[in-house]
Every structure is written in structure tokens, then in C-alpha cells.
MMTF fields as JSON, N, C-alpha, C and O atoms, coordinates in Angstrom:
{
  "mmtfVersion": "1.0.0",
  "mmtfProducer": "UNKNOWN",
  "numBonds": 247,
  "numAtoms": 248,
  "numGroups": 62,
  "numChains": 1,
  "numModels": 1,
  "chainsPerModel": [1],
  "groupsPerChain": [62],
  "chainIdList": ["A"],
  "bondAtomList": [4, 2, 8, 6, 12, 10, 16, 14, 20, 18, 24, 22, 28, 26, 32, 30, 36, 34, 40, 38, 44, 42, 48, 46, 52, 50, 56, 54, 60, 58, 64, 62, 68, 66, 72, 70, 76, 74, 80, 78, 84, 82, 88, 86, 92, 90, 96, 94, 100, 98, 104, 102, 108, 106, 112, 110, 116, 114, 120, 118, 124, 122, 128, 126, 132, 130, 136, 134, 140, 138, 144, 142, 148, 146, 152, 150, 156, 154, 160, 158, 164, 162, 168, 166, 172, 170, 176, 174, 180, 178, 184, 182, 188, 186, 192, 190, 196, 194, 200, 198, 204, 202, 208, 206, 212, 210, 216, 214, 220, 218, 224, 222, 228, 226, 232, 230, 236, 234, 240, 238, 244, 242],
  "bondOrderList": [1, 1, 1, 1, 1, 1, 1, 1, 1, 1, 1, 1, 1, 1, 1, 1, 1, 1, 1, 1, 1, 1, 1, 1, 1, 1, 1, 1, 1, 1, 1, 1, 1, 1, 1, 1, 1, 1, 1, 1, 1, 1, 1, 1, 1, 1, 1, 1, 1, 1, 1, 1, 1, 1, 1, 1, 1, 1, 1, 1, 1],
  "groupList": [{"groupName": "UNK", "atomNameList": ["N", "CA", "C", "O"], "elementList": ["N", "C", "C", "O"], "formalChargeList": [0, 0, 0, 0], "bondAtomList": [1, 0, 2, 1, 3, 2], "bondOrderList": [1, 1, 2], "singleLetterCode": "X", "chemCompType": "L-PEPTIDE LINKING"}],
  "groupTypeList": [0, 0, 0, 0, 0, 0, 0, 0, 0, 0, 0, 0, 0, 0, 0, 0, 0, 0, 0, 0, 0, 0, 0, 0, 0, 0, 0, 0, 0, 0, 0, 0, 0, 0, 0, 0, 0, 0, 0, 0, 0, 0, 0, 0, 0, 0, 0, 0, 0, 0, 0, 0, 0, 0, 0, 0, 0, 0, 0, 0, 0, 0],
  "groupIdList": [1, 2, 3, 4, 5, 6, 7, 8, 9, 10, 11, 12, 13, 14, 15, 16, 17, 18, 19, 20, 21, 22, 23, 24, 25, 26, 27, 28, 29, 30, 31, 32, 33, 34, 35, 36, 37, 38, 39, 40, 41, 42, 43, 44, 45, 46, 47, 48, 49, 50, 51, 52, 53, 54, 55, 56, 57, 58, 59, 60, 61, 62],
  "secStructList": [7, 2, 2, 2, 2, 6, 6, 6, 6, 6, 7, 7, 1, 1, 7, 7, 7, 7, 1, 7, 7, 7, 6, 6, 2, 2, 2, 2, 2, 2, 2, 2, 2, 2, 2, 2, 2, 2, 2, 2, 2, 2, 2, 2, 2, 2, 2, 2, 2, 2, 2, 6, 2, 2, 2, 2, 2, 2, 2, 2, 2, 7],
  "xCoordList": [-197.852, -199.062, -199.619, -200.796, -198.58, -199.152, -199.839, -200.588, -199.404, -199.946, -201.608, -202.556, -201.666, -203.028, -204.192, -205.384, -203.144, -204.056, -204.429, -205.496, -203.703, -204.068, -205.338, -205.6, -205.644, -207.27, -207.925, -208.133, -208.325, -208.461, -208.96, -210.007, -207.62, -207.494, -207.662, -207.431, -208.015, -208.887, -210.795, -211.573, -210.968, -212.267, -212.384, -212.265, -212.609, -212.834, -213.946, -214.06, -215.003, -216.397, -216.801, -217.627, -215.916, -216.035, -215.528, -214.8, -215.734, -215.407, -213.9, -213.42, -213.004, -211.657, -211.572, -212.471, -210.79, -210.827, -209.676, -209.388, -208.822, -207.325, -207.093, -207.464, -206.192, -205.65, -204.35, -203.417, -204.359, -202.517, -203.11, -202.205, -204.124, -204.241, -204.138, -204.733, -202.793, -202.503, -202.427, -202.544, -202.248, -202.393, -201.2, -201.112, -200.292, -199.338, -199.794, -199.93, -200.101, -200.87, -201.813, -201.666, -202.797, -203.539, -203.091, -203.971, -201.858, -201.099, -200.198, -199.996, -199.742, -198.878, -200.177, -199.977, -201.424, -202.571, -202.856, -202.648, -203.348, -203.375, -202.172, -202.261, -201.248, -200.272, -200.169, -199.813, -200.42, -200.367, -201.337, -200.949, -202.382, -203.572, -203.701, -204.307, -203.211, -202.569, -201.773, -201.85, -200.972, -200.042, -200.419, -199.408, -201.139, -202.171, -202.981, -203.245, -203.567, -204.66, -203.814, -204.383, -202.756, -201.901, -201.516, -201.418, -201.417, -200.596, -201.847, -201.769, -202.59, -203.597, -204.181, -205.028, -204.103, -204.294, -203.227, -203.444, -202.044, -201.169, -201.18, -200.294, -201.656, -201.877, -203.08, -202.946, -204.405, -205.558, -204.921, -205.042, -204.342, -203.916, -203.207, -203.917, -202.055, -201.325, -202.331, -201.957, -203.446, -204.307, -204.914, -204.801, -205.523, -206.281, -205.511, -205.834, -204.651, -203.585, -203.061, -202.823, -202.766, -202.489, -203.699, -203.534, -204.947, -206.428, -206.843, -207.786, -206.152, -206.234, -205.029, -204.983, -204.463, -202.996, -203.588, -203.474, -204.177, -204.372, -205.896, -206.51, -206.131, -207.569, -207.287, -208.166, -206.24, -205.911, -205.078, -205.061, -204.543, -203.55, -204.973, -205.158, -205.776, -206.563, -207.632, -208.221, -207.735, -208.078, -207.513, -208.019, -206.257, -205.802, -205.567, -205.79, -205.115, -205.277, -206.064, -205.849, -207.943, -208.956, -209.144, -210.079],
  "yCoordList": [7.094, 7.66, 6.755, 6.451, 6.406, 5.545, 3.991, 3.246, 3.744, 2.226, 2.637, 1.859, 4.152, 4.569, 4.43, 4.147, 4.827, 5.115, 4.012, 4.159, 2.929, 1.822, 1.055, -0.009, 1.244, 1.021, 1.497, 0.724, 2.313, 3.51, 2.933, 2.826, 2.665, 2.743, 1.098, 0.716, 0.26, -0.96, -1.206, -1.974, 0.026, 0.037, 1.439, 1.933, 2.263, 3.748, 4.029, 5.115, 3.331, 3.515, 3.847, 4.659, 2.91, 3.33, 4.131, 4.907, 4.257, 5.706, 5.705, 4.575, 6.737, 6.952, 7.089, 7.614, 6.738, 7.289, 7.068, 5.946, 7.511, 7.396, 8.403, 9.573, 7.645, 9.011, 9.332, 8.587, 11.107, 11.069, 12.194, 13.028, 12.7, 13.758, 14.981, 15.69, 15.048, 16.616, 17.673, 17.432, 18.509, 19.536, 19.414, 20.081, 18.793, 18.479, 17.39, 17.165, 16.526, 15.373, 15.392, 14.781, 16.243, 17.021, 17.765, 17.911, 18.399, 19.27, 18.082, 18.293, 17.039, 15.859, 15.293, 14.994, 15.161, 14.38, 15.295, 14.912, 16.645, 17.526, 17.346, 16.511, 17.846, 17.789, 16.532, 16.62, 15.038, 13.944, 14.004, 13.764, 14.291, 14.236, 15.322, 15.013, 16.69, 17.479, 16.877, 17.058, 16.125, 15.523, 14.917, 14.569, 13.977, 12.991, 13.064, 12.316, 14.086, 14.8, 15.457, 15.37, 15.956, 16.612, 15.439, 15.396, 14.841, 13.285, 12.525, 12.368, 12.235, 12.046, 12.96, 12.401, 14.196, 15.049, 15.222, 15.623, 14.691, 14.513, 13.55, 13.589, 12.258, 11.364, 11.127, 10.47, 11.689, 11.839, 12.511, 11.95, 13.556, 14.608, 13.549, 13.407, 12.983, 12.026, 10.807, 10.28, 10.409, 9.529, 9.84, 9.337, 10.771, 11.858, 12.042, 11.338, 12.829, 13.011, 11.76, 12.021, 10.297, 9.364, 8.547, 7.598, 9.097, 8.121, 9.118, 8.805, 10.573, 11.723, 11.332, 11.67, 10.859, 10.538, 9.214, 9.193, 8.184, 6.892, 7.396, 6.718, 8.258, 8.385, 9.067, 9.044, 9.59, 10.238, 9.45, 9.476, 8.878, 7.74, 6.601, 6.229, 6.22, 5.199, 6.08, 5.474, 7.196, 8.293, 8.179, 7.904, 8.444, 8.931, 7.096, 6.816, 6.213, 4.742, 3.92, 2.92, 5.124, 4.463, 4.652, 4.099],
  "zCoordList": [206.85, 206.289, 205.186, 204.99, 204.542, 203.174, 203.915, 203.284, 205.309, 205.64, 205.935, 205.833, 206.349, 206.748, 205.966, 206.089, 204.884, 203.422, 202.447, 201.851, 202.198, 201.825, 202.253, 201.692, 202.625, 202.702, 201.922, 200.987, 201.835, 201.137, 199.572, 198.934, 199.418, 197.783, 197.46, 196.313, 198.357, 197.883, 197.981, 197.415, 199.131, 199.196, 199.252, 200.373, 198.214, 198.593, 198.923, 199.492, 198.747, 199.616, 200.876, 201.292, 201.515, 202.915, 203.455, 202.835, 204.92, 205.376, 205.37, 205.283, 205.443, 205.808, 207.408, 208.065, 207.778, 209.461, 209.827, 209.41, 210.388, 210.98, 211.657, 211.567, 212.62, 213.731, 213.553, 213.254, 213.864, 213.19, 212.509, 212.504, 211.926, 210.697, 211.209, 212.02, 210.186, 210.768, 209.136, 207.935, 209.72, 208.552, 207.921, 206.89, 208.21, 206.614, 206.126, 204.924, 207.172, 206.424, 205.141, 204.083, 205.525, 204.648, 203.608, 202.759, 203.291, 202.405, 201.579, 200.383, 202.093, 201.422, 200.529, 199.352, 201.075, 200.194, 199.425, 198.274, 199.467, 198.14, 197.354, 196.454, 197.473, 196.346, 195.737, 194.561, 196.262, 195.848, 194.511, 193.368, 194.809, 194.047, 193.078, 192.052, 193.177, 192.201, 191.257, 190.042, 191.862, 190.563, 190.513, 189.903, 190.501, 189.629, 188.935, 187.993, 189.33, 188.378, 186.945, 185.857, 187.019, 186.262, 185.071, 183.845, 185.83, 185.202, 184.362, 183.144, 184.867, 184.08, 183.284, 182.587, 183.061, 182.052, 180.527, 179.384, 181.243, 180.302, 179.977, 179.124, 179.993, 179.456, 178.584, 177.551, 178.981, 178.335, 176.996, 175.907, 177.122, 176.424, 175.031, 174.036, 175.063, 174.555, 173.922, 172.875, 174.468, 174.268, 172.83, 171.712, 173.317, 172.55, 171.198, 170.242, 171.101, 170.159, 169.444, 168.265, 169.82, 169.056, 168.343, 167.577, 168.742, 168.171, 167.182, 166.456, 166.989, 166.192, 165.119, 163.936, 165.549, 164.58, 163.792, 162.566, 164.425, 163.857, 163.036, 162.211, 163.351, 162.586, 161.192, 160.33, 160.991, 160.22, 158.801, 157.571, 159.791, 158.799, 158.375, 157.216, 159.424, 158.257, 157.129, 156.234, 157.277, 156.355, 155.187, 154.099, 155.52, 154.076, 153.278, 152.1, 154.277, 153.744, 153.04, 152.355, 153.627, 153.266, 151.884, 151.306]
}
């Protein structure tokens, strides 16, 4: 599945097309992208929180 999908994720513009798609197929790519989305929220999250931390410290520095 992942050789299918590599395309994909160098040109996402174009169309997707592959044969083989089946409905777990489809259920393995949601959950993929669930946790990615997740994952990148926890990281934004962490991002967020250390430019709040550094903003604070050149605050009280300034």
C-alpha cells in the first residue's frame, strides 16, 4: 500500500489512482492521518508553549 501511495506524497496535486482500494485500505489511511493530525497538534501545542516561555523570559530580561 505504502509503494501505492508514494506518489502521492511527492506530487499531491495530481490525481491519486490505484487499484487494490479496498475498504480497509481506506480505514488504514484514516487512522494514518488521524494520528497525524493528532501529532501535529501536539506539537503546535509544544511550539506554542515554548515561544510563550521565551517571550516571557526576554520580558522579564528586558
Amino acid at each position: 500500500m505504502i509503494r501505492a501511495i508514494l506518489p502521492c506524497l511527492e506530487s499531491p496535486r495530481d490525481p491519486i489512482v490505484f487499484d487494490g482500494v479496498t475498504s480497509e485500505t481506506v480505514a488504514v489511511l484514516e487512522r494514518e492521518r488521524d494520528r497525524l493530525t493528532e501529532r501535529v497538534d501536539v506539537l503546535a501545542r509544544n511550539r506554542d508553549a515554548i515561544g510563550d516561555y521565551l517571550a516571557e523570559l526576554q520580558r522579564r530580561a528586558g
